[in-house]
DOVOGU-473233 format. One record per atom (N, C-alpha, C): residue number from 1; residue in three letters; x, y, z. Coordinates in pm, whole numbers. Layout:
N
{resi=NUM; resn=ALA; east=X; north=Y; up=Z}
...
// end
This chain:
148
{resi=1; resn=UNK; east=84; north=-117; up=0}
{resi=1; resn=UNK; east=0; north=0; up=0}
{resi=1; resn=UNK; east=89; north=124; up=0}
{resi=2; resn=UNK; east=51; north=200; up=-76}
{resi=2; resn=UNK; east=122; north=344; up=-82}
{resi=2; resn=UNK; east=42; north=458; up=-33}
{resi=3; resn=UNK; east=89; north=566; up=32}
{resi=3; resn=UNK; east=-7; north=663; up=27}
{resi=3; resn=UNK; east=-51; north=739; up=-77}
{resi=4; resn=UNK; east=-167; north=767; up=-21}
{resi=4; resn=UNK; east=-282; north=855; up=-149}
{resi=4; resn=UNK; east=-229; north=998; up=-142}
{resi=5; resn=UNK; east=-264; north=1082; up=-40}
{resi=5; resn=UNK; east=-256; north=1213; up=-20}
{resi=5; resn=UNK; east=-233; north=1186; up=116}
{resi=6; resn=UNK; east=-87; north=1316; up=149}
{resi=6; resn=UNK; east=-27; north=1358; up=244}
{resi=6; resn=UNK; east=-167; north=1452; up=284}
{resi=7; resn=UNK; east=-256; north=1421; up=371}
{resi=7; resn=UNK; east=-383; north=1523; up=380}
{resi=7; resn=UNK; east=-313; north=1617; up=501}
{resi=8; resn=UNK; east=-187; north=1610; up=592}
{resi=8; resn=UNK; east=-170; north=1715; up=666}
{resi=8; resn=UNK; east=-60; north=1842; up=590}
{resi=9; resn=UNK; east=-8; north=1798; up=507}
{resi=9; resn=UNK; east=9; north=1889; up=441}
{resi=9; resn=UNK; east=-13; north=1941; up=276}
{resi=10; resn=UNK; east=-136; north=1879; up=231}
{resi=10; resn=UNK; east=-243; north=1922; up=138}
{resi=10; resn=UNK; east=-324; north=2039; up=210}
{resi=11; resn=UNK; east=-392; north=1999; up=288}
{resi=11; resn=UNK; east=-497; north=2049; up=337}
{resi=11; resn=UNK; east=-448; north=2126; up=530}
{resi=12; resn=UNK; east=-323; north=2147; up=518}
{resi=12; resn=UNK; east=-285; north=2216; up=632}
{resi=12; resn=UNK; east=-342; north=2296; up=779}
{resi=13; resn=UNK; east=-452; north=2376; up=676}
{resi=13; resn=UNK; east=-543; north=2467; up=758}
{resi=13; resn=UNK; east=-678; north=2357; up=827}
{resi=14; resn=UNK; east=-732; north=2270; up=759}
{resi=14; resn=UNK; east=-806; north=2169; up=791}
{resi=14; resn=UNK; east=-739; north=2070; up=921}
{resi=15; resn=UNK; east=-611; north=2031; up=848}
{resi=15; resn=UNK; east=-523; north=1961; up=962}
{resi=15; resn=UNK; east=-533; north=2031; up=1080}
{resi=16; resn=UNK; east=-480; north=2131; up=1118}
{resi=16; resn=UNK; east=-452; north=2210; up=1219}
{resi=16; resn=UNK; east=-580; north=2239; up=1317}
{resi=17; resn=UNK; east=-709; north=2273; up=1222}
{resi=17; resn=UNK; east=-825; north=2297; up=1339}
{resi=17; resn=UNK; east=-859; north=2130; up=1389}
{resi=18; resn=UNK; east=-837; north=2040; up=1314}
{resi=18; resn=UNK; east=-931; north=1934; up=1369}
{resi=18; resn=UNK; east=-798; north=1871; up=1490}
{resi=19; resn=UNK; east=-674; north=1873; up=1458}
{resi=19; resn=UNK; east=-544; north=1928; up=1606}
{resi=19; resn=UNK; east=-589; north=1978; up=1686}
{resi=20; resn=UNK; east=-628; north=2086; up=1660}
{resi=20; resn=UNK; east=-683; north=2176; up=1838}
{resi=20; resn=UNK; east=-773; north=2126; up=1860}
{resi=21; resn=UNK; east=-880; north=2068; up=1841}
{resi=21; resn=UNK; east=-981; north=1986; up=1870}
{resi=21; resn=UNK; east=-931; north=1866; up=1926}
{resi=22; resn=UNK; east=-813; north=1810; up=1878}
{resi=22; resn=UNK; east=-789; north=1662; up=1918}
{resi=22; resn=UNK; east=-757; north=1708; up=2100}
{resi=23; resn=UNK; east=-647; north=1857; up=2077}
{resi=23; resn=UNK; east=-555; north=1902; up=2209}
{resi=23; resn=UNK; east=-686; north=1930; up=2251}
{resi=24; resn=UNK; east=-776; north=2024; up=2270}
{resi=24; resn=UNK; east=-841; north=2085; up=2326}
{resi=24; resn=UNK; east=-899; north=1918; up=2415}
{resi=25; resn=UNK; east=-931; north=1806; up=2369}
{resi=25; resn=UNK; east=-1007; north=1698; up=2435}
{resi=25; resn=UNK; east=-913; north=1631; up=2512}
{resi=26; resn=UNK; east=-750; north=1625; up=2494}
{resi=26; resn=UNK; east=-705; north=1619; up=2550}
{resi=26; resn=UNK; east=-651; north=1659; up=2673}
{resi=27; resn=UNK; east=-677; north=1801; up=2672}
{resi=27; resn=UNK; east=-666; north=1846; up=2821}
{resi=27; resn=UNK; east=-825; north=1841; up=2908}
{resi=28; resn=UNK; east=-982; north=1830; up=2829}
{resi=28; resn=UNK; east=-1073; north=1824; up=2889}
{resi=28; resn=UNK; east=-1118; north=1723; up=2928}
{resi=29; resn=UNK; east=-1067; north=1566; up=2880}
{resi=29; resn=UNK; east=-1086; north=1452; up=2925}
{resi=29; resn=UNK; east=-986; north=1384; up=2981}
{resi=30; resn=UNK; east=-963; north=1404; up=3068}
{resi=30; resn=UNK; east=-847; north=1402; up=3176}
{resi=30; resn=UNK; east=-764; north=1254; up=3225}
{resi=31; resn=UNK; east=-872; north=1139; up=3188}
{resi=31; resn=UNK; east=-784; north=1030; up=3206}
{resi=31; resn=UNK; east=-753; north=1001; up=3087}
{resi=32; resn=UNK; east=-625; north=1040; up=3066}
{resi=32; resn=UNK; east=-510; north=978; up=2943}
{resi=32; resn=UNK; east=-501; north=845; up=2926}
{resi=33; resn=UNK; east=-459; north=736; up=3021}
{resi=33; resn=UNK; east=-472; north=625; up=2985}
{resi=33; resn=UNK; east=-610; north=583; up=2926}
{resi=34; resn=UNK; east=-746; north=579; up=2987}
{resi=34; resn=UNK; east=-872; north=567; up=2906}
{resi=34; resn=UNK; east=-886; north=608; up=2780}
{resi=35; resn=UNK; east=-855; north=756; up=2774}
{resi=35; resn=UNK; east=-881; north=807; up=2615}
{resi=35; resn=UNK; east=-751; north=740; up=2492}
{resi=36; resn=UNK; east=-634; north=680; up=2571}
{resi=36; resn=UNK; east=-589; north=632; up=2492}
{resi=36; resn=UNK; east=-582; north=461; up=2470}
{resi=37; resn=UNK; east=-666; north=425; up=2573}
{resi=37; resn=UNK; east=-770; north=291; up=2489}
{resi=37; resn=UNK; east=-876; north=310; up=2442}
{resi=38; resn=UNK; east=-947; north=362; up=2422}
{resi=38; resn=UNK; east=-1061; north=413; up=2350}
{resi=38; resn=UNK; east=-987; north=430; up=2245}
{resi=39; resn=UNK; east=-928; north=528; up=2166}
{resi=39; resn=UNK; east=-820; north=526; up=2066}
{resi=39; resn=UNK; east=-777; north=429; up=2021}
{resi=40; resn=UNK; east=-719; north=304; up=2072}
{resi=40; resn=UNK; east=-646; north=209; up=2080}
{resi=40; resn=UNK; east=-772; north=106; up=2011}
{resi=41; resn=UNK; east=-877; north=113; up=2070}
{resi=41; resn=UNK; east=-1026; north=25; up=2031}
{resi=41; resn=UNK; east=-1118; north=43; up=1927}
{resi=42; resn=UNK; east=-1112; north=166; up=1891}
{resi=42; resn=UNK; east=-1179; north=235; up=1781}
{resi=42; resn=UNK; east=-1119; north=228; up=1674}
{resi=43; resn=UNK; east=-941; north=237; up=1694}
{resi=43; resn=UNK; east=-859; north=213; up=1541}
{resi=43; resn=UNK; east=-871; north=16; up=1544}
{resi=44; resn=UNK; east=-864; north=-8; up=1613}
{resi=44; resn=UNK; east=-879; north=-168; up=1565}
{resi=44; resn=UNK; east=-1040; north=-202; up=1479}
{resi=45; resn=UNK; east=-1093; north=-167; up=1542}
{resi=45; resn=UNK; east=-1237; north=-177; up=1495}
{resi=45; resn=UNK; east=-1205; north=-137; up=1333}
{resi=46; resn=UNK; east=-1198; north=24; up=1344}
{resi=46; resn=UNK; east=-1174; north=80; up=1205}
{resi=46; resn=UNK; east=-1062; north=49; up=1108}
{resi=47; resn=UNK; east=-961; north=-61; up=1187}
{resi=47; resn=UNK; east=-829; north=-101; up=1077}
{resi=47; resn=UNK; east=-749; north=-27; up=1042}
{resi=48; resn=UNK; east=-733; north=91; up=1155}
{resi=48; resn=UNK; east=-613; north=166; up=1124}
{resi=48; resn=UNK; east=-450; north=133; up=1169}
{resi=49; resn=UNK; east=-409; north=134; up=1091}
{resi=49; resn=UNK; east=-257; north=101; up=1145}
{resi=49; resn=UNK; east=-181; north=206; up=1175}
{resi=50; resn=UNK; east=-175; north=321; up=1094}
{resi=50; resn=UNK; east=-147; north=440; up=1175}
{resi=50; resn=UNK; east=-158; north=482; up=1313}
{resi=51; resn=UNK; east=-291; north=463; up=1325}
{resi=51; resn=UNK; east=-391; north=510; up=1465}
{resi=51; resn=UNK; east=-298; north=414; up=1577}
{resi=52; resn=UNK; east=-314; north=261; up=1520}
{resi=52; resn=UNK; east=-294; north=146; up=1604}
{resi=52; resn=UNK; east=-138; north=163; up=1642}
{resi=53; resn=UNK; east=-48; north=185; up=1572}
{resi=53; resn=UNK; east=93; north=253; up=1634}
{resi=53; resn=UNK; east=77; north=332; up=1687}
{resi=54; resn=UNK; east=45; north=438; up=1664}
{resi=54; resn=UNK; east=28; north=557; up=1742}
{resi=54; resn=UNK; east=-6; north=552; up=1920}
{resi=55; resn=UNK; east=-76; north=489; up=1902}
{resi=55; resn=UNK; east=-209; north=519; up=2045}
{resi=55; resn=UNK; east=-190; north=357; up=2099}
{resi=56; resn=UNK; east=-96; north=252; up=2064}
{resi=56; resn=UNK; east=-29; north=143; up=2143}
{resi=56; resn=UNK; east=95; north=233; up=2199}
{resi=57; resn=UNK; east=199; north=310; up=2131}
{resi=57; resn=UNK; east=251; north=350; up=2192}
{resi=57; resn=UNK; east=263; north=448; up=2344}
{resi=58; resn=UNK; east=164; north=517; up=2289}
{resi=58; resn=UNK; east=101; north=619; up=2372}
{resi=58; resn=UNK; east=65; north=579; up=2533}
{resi=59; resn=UNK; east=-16; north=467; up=2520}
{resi=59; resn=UNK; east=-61; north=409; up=2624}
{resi=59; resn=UNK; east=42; north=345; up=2664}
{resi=60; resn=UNK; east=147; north=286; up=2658}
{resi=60; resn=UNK; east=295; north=255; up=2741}
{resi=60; resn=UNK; east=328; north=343; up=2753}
{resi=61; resn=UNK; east=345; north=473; up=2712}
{resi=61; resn=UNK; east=383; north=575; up=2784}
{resi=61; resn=UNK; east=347; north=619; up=2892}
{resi=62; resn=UNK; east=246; north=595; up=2914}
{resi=62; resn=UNK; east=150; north=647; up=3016}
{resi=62; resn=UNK; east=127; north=514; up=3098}
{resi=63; resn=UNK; east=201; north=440; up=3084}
{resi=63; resn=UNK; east=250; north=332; up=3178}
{resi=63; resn=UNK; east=99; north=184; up=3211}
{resi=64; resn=UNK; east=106; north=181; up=3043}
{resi=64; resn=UNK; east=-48; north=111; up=3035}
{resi=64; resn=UNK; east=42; north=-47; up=3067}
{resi=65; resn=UNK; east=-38; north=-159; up=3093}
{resi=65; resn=UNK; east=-4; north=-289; up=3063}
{resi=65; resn=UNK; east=28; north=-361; up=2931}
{resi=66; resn=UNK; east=137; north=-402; up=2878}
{resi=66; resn=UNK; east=127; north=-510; up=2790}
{resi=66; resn=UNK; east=9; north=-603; up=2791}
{resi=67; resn=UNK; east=-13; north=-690; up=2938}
{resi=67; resn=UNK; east=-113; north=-752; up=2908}
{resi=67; resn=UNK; east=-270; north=-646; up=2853}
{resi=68; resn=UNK; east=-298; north=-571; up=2915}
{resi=68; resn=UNK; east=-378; north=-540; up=2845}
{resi=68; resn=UNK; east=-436; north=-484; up=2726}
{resi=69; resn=UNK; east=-307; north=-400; up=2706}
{resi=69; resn=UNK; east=-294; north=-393; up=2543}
{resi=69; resn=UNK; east=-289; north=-482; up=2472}
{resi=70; resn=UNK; east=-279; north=-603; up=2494}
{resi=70; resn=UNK; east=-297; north=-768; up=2419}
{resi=70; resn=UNK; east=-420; north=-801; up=2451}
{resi=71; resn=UNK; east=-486; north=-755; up=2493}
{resi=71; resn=UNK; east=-606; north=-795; up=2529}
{resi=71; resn=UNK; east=-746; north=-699; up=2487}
{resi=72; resn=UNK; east=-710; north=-606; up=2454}
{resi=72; resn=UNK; east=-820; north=-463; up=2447}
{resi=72; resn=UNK; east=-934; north=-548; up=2356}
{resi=73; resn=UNK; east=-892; north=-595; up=2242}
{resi=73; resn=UNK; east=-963; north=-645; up=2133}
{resi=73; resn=UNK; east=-1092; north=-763; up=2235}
{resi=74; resn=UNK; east=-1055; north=-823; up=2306}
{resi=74; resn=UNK; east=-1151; north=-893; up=2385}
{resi=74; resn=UNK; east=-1167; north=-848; up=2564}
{resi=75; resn=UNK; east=-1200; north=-715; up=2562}
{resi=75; resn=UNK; east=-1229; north=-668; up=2692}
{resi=75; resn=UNK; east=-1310; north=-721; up=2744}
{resi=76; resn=UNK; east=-1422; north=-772; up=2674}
{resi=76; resn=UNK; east=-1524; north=-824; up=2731}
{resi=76; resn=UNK; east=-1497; north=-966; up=2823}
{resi=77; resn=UNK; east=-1421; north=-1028; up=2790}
{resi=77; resn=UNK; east=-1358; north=-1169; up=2842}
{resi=77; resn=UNK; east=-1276; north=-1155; up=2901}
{resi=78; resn=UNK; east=-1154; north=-1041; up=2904}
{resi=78; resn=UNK; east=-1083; north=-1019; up=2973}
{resi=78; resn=UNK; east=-1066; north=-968; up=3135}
{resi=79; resn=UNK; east=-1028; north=-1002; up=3255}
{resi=79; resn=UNK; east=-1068; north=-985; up=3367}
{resi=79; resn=UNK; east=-1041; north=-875; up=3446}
{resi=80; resn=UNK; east=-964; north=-785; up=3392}
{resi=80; resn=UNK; east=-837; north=-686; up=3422}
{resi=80; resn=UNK; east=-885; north=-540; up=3351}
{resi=81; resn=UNK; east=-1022; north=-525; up=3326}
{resi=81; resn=UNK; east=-1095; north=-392; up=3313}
{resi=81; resn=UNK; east=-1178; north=-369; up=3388}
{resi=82; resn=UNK; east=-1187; north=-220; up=3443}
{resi=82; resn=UNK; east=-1257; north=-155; up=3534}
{resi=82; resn=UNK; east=-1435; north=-176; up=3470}
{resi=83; resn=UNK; east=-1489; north=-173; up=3578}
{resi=83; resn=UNK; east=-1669; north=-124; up=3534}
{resi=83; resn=UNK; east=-1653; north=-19; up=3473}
{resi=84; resn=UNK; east=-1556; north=123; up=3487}
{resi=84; resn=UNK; east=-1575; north=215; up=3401}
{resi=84; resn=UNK; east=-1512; north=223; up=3289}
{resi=85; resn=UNK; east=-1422; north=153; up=3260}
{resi=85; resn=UNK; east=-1341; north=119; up=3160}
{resi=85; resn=UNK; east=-1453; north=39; up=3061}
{resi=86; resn=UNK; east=-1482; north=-57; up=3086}
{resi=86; resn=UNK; east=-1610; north=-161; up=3039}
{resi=86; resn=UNK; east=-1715; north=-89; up=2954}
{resi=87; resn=UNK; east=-1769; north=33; up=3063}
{resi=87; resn=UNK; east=-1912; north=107; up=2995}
{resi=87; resn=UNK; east=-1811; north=199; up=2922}
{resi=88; resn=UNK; east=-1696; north=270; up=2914}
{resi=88; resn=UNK; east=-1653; north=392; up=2793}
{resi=88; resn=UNK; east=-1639; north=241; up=2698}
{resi=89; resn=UNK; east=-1544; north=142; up=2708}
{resi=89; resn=UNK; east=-1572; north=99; up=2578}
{resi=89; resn=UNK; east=-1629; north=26; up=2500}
{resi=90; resn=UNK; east=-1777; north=-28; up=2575}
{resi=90; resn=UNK; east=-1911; north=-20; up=2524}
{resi=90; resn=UNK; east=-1934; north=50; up=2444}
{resi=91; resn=UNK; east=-1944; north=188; up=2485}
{resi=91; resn=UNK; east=-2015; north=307; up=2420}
{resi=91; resn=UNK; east=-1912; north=328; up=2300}
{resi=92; resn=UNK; east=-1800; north=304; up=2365}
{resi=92; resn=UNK; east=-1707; north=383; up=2209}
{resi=92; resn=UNK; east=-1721; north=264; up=2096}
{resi=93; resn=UNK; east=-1747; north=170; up=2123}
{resi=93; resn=UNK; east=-1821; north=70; up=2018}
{resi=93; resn=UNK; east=-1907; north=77; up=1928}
{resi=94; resn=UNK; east=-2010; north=117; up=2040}
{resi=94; resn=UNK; east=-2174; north=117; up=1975}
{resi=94; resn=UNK; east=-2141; north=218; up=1891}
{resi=95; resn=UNK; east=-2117; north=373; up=1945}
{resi=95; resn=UNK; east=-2046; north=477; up=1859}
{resi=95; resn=UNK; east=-2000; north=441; up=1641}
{resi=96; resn=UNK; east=-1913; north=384; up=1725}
{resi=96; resn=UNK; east=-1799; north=348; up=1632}
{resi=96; resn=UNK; east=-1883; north=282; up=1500}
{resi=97; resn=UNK; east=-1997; north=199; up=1580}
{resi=97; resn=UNK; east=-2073; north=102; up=1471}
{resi=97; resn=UNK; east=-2210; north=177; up=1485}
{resi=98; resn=UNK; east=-2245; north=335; up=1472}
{resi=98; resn=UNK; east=-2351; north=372; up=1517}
{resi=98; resn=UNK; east=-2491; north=345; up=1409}
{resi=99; resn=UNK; east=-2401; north=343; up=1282}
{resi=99; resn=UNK; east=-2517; north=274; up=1145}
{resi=99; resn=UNK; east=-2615; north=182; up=1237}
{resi=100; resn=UNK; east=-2552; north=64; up=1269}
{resi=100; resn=UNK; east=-2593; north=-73; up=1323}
{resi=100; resn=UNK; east=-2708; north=-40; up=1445}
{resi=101; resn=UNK; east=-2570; north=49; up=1515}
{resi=101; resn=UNK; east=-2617; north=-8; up=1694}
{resi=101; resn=UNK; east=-2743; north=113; up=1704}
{resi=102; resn=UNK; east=-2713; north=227; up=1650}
{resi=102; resn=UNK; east=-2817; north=336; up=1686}
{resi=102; resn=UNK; east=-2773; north=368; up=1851}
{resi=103; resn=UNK; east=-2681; north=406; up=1904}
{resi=103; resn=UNK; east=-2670; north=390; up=2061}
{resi=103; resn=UNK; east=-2740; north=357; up=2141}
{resi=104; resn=UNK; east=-2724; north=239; up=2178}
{resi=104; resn=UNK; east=-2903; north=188; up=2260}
{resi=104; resn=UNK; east=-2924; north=251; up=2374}
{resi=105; resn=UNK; east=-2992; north=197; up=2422}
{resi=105; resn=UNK; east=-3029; north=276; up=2580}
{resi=105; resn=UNK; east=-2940; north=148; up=2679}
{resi=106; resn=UNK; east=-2938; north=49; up=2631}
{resi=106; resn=UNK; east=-2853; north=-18; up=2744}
{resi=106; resn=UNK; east=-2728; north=4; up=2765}
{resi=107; resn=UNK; east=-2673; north=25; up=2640}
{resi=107; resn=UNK; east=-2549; north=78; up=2636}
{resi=107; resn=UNK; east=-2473; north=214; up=2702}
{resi=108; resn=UNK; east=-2607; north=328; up=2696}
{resi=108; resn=UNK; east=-2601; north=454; up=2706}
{resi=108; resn=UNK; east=-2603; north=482; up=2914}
{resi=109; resn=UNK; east=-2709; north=343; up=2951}
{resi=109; resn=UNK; east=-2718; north=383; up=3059}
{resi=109; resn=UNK; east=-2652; north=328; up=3161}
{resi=110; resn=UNK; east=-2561; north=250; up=3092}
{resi=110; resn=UNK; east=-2440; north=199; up=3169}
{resi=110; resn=UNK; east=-2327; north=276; up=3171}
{resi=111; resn=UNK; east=-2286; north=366; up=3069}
{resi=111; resn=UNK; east=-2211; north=467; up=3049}
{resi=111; resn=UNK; east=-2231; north=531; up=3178}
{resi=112; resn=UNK; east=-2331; north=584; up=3143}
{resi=112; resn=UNK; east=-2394; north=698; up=3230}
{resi=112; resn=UNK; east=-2390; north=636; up=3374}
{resi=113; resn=UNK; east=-2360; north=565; up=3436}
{resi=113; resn=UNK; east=-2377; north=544; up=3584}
{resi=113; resn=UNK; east=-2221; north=580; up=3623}
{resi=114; resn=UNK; east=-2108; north=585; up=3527}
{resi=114; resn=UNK; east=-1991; north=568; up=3530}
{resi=114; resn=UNK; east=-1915; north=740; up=3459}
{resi=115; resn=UNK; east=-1993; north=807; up=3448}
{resi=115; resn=UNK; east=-1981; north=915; up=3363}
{resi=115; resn=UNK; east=-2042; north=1061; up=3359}
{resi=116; resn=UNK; east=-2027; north=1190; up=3431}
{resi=116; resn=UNK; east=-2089; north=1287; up=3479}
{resi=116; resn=UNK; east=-2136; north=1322; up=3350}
{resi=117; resn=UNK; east=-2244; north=1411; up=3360}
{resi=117; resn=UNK; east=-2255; north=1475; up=3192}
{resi=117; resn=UNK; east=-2152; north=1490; up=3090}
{resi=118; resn=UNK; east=-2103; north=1616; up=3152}
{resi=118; resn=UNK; east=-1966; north=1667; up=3083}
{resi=118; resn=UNK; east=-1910; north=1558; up=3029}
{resi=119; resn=UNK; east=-1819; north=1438; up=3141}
{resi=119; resn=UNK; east=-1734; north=1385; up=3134}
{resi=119; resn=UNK; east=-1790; north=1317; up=3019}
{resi=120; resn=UNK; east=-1930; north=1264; up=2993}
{resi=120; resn=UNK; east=-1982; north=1195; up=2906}
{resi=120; resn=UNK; east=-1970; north=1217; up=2714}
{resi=121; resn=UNK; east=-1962; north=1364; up=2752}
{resi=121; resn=UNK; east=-1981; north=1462; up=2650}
{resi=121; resn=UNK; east=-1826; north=1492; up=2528}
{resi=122; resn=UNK; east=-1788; north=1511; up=2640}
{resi=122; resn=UNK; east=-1642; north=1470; up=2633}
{resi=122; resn=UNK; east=-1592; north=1383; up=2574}
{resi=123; resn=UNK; east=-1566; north=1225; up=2624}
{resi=123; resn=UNK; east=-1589; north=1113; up=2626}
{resi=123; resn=UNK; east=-1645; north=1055; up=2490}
{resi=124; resn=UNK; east=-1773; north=1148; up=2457}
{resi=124; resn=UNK; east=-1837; north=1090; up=2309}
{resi=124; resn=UNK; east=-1744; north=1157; up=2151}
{resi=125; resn=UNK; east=-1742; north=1286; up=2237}
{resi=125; resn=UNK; east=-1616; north=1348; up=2184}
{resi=125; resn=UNK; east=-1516; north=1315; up=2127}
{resi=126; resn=UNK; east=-1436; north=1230; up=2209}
{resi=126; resn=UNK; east=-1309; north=1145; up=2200}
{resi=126; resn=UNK; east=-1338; north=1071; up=2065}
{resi=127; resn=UNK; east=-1411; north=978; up=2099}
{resi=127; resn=UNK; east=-1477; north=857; up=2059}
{resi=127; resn=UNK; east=-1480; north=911; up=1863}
{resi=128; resn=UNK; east=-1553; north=1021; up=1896}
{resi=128; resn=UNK; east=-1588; north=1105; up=1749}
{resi=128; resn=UNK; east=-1452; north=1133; up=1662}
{resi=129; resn=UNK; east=-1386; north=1172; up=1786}
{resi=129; resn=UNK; east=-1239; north=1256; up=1749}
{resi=129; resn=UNK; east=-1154; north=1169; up=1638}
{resi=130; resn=UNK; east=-1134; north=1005; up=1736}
{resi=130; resn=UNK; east=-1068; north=927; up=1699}
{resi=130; resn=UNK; east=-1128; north=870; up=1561}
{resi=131; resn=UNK; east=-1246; north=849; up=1569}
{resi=131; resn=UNK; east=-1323; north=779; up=1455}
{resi=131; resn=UNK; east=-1277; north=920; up=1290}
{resi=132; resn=UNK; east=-1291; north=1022; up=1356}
{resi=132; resn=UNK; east=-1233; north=1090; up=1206}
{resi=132; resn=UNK; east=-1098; north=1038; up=1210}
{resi=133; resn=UNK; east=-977; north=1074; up=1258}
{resi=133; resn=UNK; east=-847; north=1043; up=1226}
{resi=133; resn=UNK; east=-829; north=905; up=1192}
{resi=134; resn=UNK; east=-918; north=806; up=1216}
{resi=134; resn=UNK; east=-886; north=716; up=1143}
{resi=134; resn=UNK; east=-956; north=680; up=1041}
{resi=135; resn=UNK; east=-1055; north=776; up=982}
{resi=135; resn=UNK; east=-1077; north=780; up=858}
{resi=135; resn=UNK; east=-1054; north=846; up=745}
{resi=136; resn=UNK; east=-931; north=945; up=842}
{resi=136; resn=UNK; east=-850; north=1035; up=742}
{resi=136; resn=UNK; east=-708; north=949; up=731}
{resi=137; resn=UNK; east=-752; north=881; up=815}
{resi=137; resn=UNK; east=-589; north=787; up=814}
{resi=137; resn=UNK; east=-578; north=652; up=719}
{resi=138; resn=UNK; east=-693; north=609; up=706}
{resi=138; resn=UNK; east=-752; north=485; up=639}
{resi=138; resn=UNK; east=-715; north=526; up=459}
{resi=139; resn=UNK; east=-872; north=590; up=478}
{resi=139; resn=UNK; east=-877; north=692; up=316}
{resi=139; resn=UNK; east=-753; north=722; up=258}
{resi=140; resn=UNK; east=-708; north=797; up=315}
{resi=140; resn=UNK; east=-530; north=835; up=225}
{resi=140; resn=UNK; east=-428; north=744; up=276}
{resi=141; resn=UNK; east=-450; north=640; up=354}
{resi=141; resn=UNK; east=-324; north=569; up=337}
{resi=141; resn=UNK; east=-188; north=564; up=432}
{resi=142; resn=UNK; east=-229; north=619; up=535}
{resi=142; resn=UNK; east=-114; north=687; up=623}
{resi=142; resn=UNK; east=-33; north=540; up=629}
{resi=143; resn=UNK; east=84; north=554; up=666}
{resi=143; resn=UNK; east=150; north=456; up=727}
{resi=143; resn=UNK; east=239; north=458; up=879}
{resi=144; resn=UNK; east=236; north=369; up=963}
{resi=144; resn=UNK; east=320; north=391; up=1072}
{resi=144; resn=UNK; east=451; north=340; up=1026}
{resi=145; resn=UNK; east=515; north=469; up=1077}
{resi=145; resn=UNK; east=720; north=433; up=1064}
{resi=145; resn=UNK; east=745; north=296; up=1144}
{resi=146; resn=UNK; east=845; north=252; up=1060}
{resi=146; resn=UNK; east=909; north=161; up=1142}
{resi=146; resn=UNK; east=947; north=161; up=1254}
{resi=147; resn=UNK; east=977; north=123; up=1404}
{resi=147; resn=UNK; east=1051; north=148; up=1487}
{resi=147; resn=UNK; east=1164; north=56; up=1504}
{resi=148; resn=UNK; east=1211; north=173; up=1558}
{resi=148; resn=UNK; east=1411; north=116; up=1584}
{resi=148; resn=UNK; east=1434; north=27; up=1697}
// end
């Protein structure tokens, strides 16, 4: 696979606002490790490999588990996720597949026991955030660098 279009520097001014949007959620949704499995869950879903380097790394930075980064793909079976961890990535699922799921109410109100408004708002935010970059990442082709 080759890339299509360099879209951050085609489209520069586009790049840059939907950036401050990414930063701006980054400082308003405050647990970093979460938002960067959510990230981590949403590019698998969506088949990004860009995303999926990116935001595996990220989350060892921030001092995530190997095991659970081997595991994100089956959270549901896995024993070593929080109840609130569980309902964000429920929701960033249903989200993710919203054609299908339509966000149900079971989904929504399990969130919600685990999730203040805001934080929720936020949170769906993310979810949104990630789902464009990896369809700007998909579409044109991005690739993750090798690492050394």
């Amino acid at each position: 696979m080759s890339v299509r279009i360099a879209y951050r520097t085609t489209a520069p001014e586009t790049y840059q606002a939907f950036l401050e949007v990414h930063k701006h959620l980054a400082k308003t949704f405050t647990d970093a490790k979460l938002r960067a499995l959510i990230e981590l869950r949403v590019s698998q879903i969506n088949g990004c490999a860009y995303c999926l380097d990116m935001h595996t790394t990220e989350a060892r930075q921030l001092g995530e588990s190997q095991q659970r980064l081997d595991c994100i793909a089956a959270w549901r079976e896995a024993p070593f996720f929080t109840d609130r961890e569980r309902a964000a990535l429920a929701w960033a699922e249903s989200l993710t597949h919203i054609a299908e799921t339509h966000a149900p109410d079971d989904v929504y109100n399990e969130v919600k026991k685990h999730f203040a408004d805001k934080e929720l708002v936020e949170l769906t935010a993310v979810i949104g955030m990630i789902n464009f970059w990896n369809r700007m990442s998909v579409s044109f082709r991005s690739e993750p660098k090798p690492r050394q």
